[in-house]
N, C-alpha and C positions, 0 to 999 in steps of 0.2 A: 504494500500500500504506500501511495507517494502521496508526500502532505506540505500544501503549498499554505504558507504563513502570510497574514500580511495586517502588518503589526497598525496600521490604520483600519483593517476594513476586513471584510470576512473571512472566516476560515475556510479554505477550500483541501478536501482530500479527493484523491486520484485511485480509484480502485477497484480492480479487478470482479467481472458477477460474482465468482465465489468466498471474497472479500466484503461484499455489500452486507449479511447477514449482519455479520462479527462488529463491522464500522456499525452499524446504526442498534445493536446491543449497547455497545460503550457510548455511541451519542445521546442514548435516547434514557434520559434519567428523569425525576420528574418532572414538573412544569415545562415540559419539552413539547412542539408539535412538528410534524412532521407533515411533508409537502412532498409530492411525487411529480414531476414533469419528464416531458418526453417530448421531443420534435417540435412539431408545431402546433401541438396541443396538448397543455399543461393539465391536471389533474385538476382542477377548478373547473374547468372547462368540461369535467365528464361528472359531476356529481352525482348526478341521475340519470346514467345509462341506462337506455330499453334493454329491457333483459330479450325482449322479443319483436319479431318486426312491428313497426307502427302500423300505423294504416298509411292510404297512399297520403288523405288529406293531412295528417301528422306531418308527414314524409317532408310534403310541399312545404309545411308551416315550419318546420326546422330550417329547413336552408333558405327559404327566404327571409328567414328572422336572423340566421347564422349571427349576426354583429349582437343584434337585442341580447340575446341566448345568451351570448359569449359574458356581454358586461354582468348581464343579471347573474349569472352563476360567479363570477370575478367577484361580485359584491358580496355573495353568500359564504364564498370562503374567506373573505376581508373580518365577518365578520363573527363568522366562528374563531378565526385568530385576537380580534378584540376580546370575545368575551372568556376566555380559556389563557387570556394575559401573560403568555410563558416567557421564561426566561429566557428561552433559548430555539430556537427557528432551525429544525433539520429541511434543507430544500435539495432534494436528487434530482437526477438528471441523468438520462442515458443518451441524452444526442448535445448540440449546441446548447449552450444560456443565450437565450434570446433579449433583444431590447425589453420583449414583453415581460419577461421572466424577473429582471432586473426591475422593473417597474410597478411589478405585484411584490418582489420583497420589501421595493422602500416603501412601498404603502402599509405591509405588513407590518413592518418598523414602527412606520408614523402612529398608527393604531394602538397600540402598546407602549407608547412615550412617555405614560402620564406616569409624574412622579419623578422627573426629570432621569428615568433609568433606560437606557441604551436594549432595544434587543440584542442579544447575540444570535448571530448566522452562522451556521455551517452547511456549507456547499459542498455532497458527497455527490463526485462524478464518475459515472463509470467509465471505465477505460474500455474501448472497445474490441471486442472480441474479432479475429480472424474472420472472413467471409467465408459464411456455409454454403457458398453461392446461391443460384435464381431459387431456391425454395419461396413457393408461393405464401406459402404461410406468414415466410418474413418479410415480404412485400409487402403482403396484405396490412400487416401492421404496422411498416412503416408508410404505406401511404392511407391509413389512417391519421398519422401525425405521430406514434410513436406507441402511442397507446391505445388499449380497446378494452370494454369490457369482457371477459373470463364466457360471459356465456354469450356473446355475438361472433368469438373467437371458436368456440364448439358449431354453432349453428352454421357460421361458415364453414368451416371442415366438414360436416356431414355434404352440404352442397355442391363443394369443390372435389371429395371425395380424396381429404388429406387422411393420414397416419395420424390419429391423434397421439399414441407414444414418442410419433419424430415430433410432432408438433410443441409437444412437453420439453422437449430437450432443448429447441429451440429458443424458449423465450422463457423467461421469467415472469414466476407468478406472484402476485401480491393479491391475499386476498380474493376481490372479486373483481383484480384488475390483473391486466398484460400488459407487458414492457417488451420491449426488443433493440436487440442495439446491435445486428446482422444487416447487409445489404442485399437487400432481393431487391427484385425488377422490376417497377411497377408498370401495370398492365390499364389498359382501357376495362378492360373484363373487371379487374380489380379494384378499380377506382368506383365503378359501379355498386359490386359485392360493398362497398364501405358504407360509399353516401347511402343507401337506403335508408340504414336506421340508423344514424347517427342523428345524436340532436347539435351537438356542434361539429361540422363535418370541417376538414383544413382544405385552405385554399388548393392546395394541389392538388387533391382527390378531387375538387368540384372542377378543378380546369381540366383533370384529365377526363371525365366522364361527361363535361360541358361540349370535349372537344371530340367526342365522335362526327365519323362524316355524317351520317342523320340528324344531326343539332347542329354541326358546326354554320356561323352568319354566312358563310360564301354558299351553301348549298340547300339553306334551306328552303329557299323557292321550288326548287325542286321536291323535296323531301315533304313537301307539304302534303304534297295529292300521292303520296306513297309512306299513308301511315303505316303500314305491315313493317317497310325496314327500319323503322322508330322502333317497334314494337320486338323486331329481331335482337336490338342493343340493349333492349330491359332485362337481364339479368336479372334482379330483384326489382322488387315494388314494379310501377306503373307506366304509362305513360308520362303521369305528371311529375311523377319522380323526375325522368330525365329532362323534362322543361324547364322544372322547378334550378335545376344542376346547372343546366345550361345558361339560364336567366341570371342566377346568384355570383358564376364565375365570370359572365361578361357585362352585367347590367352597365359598368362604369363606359362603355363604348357600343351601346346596343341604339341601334337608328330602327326608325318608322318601317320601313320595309320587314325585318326580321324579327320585329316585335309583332307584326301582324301576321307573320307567317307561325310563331309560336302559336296564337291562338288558334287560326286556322289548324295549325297538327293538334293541337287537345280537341278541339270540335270532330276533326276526321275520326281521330282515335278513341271517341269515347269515354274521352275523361269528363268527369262527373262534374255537375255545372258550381257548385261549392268553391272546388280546384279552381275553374276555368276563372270563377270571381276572382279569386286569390289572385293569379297568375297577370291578369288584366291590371287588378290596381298596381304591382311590383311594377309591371312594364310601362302603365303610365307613369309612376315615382320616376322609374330610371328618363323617360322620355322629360319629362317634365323639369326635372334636375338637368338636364343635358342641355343638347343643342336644337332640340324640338319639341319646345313645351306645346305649341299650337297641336301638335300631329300628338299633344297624348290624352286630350279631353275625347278622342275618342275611345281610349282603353279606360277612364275612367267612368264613363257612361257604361260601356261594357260591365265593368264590376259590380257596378248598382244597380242592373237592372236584370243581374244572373245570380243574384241571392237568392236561395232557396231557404234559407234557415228563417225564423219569427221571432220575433221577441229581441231580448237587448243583443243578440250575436250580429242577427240583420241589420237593426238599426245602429249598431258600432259600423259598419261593413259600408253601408250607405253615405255614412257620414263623415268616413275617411276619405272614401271616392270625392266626396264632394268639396271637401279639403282640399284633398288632391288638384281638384278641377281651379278652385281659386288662385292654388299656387301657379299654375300654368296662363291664367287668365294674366293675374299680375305679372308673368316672364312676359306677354307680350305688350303689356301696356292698358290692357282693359281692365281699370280699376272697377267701374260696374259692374263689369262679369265679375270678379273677384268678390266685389261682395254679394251679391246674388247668390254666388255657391254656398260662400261659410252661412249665409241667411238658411238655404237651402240641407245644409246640414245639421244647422239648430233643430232643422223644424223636425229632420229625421228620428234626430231622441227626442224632439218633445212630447212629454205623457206617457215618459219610460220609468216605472220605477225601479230601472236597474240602479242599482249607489254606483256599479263600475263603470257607467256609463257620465260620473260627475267628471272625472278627470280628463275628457274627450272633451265634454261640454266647455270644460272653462278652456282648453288648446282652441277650440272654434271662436268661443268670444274673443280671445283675447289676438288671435288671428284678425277676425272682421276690426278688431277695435285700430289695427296695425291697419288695415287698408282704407277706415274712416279716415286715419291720421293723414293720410298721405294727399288727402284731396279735399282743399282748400271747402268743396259745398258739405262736406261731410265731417271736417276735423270739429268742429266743436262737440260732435255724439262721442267721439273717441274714449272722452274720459268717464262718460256714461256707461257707454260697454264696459272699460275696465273695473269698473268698482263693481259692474253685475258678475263680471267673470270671479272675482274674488272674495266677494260674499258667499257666491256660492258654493265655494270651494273652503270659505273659511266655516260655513255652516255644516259642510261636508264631513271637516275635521281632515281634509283632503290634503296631505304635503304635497304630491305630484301637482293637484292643483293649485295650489299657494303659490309651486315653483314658475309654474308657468305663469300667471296672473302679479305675481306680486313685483317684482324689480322694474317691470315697465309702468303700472301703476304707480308704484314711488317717486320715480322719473316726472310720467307725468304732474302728480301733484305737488310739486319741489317745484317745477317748474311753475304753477300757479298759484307757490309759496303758500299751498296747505302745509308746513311742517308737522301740525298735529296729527290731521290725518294721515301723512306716511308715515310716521313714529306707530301711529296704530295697528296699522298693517304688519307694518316691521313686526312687531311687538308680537303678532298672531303666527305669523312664517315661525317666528324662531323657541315660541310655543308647542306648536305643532312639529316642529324638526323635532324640539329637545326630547319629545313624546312617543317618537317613532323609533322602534326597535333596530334598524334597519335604512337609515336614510342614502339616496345614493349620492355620485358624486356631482351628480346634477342639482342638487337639494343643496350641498356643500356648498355649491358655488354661486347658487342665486342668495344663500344668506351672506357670504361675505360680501359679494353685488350692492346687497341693501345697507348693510350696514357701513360698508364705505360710502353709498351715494351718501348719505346722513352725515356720516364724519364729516366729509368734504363739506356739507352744508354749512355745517356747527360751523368748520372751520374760518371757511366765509363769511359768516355773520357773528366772527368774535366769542366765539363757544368752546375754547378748546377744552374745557373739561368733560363735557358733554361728547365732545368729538371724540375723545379719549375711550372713553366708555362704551361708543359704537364701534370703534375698532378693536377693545378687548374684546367684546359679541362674538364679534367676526373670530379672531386670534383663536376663543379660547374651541371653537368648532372646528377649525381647519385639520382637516384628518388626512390632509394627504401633503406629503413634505413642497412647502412654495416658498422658498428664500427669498424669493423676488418681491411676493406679496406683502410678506414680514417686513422685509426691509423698507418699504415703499410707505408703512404705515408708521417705523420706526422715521422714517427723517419727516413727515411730514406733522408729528408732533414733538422734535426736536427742535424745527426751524419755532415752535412756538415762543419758545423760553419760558414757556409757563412751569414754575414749580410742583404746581398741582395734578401735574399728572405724570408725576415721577411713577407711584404706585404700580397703573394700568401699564405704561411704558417700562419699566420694569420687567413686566409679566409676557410684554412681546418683546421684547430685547431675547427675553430666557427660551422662548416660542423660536423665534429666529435661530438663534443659535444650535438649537437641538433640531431644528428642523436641516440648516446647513450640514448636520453634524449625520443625521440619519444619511441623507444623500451623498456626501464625499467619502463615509465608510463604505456602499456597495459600487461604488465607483469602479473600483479596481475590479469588479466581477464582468463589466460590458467590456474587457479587455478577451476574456474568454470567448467570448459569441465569435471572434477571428478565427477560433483555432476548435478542430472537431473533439 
């Protein structure tokens, strides 16, 4: 076992599969937790493997969420690390330390700060093993990302018709997970067998099984009126499956032509009108986000008028599309149409007593209240709309909703020098954070949002002790390591010279410094992501 020191920054040992056992015996004592990553997808990322295939509509909603998925379970594990407070951070690894990887420890860090005590890291990497050559099995799992669950790992073996005894020898088991750190060959056939039922699938799996000739943009005009050869390259799950693959791996350069030929193949193919919804609205997000927001109010029409479900599913479904449609209207300049839709998607939840349907609600208002603003006959409703967005959501008890609604609401009324009413607001966001088990880092960052516009205000109108105390708010929330933000809040009540707010300033001088301090000790780990 090779053990690399490094007397600023994490522990890193180097060492052999048959070595890994014995290292994480002697790592692992109490207050210890322990983290498993592999390739391109870290064990956060798998918390809740399908032990079994999804369905197809499942299927679809995993890899067009891929990103959603990815942060929400990143948040899940942030916060099993907060509340289990340990001393000490075991993080493996059987392929590369990714940027990613590096930037879930220092968050791990930050989380466990309180009390001005340093987590301790250790970095146990495994040394890689000789190539067992093309063995599919280690393919398989490496282009999964590195890792797969234990029973997705069987169920493919029975279908590929592996040696489950070679397959044992192969890879390392932990639990109800698989590692591998072998080079096999990744196959199109492969990439398919993965993304089926994965709920966070890695990018390379989804471009190699995106990139069949039956999906691939250059030929699917073709491919359109010859659903059978789609249906040839479905290995596992459906047609929608491989849309779904296709859509998630190139959405970022998908033009009007091949967006319409997608749906065109799920209509030839039989994919069930749920999916084809699904599929519609992704294709107008990607169109709409791109270089042809005009040419995607057609796929958004598309997905609101191919709902099949009732009740709060449909009317979430309709009133995303219609979102959607707004945002397109304003790429082209049609602030009317813009508001017409988000009007049009209020009225979709309205008389819904879903409660999950409040957090959409106040994103619509507070959308229409952004397109009010923009146009001179319509900006004086602007602040109208927002105070409906955020009552609602403050009635709700809603944080998601708060986050959306509250920092633009502050804004606006700072700007028409209500300071009491944005202090109120404030005062309700960071109520509702403090109450939330679980806040994400979008929630993190519209309270430090608010509480700085305030500071800045206090500061302007001769307040600095008052401004002092809106940016301890801020300081004493910040869960994830920002030197910059610290710093920034540090000289802007230095320049005060006010003695009175030595105290708060104090408490973020001590915030800075440990936040500088979590970040330059894992520094020297984003040196390893160079080298295999």
């Amino acid at each position: 076992m090779k053990e690399m020191l490094d007397p600023d920054g994490a522990r890193v040992l180097v060492a052999a599969p048959a070595e890994i056992a014995s290292a994480l015996a002697r790592l692992d004592p109490a207050h210890t937790s322990h983290h498993l990553g592999a390739g391109e997808v870290p064990l956060w990322a798998l918390r809740s493997p399908h032990r079994a295939p999804a369905s197809e509509l499942v299927s679809v909603h995993n890899l067009l969420h891929a990103r959603e998925n990815r942060q929400a379970l990143r948040e899940s594990a942030l916060r099993e690390v907060a509340e289990a407070a340990p001393r000490l951070l075991v993080a493996e690894f059987s392929g590369r330390v990714r940027a990613a990887d590096v930037s879930f420890l220092r968050a791990c860090a930050q989380r466990v700060r309180a009390g001005g005590r340093l987590l301790r890291v250790v970095v146990l990497r495994h040394r890689a093993t000789p190539s067992t050559g093309d063995s599919e099995a280690i393919a398989a799992v490496r282009t999964a990302g590195g890792i797969v669950a234990t029973a997705d790992l069987h169920r493919w073996a029975v279908e590929r018709g592996w040696d489950r005894s070679r397959v044992d020898e192969l890879v390392d088991r932990r639990g109800d997970l698989v590692t591998c750190v072998g080079r096999g060959g990744a196959t199109r056939e492969l990439a398919e067998l993965v993304v089926g039922g994965a709920v966070v699938p890695s990018l390379s799996a989804l471009l190699l099984a995106g990139d069949a000739s039956a999906l691939s943009a250059v030929a699917c005009a073709v491919s359109a009126d010859r659903p059978l050869a789609l249906a040839r390259v479905a290995r596992t799950g459906g047609i929608g499956v491989r849309l779904a693959a296709f859509v998630a791996a190139h959405r970022a350069h998908l033009g009007p032509a091949a967006a319409d030929r997608v749906l065109a193949l799920a209509e030839r193919g039989g994919v069930d009108p749920s999916t084809r919804s699904l599929l519609a609205y992704h294709l107008g997000q990607a169109l709409a986000k791109g270089a042809a927001p005009a040419e995607s109010l057609r796929h958004f029409d598309y997905a609101s008028t191919h709902v099949p479900v009732q009740g709060g599913a449909g009317a979430s479904r309709v009133a995303a599309s219609h979102n959607g449609a707004a945002l397109a209207h304003l790429r082209t300049g049609n602030r009317a149409g813009a508001a017409a839709a988000e009007r049009a998607g209020l009225a979709a939840l309205a008389g819904n007593p879903d409660p999950a349907l409040v957090e959409q609600r106040c994103l619509l208002l507070t959308n229409l209240a952004d397109v009010q603003s923009r146009d001179p006959a319509t900006a004086a409703q602007a602040l109208g709309t927002r105070l409906e967005s955020a009552r609602a959501a403050a009635a709700a008890r809603s944080l998601a909703g708060l986050t959306y609604a509250v920092p633009k609401l502050v804004d606006a009324l700072l700007a028409t020098g209500d300071q009491p009413r944005a202090e109120e607001f404030a005062e309700e966001l960071l109520r509702v954070h403090d109450a939330c088990p679980a806040p994400r880092r979008a929630d993190e960052l519209a309270v430090v949002k608010v509480c700085s516009a305030l500071a800045a205000r206090c500061l302007a109108h001769g307040a600095p002790v008052t401004a002092a105390s809106w940016y301890a708010e801020a300081s004493r929330r910040m869960r994830q390591a920002a030197p910059a933000a610290f710093a920034a809040m540090v000289r802007a009540l230095e320049a005060t010279g006010e003695p009175r707010v030595d105290r708060p300033l104090g408490e973020i001088r001590a915030d800075l410094a440990l936040s500088a301090q979590v970040r330059a000790g894992l520094d020297a780990l984003a040196a390893l992501g160079a080298r295999p």
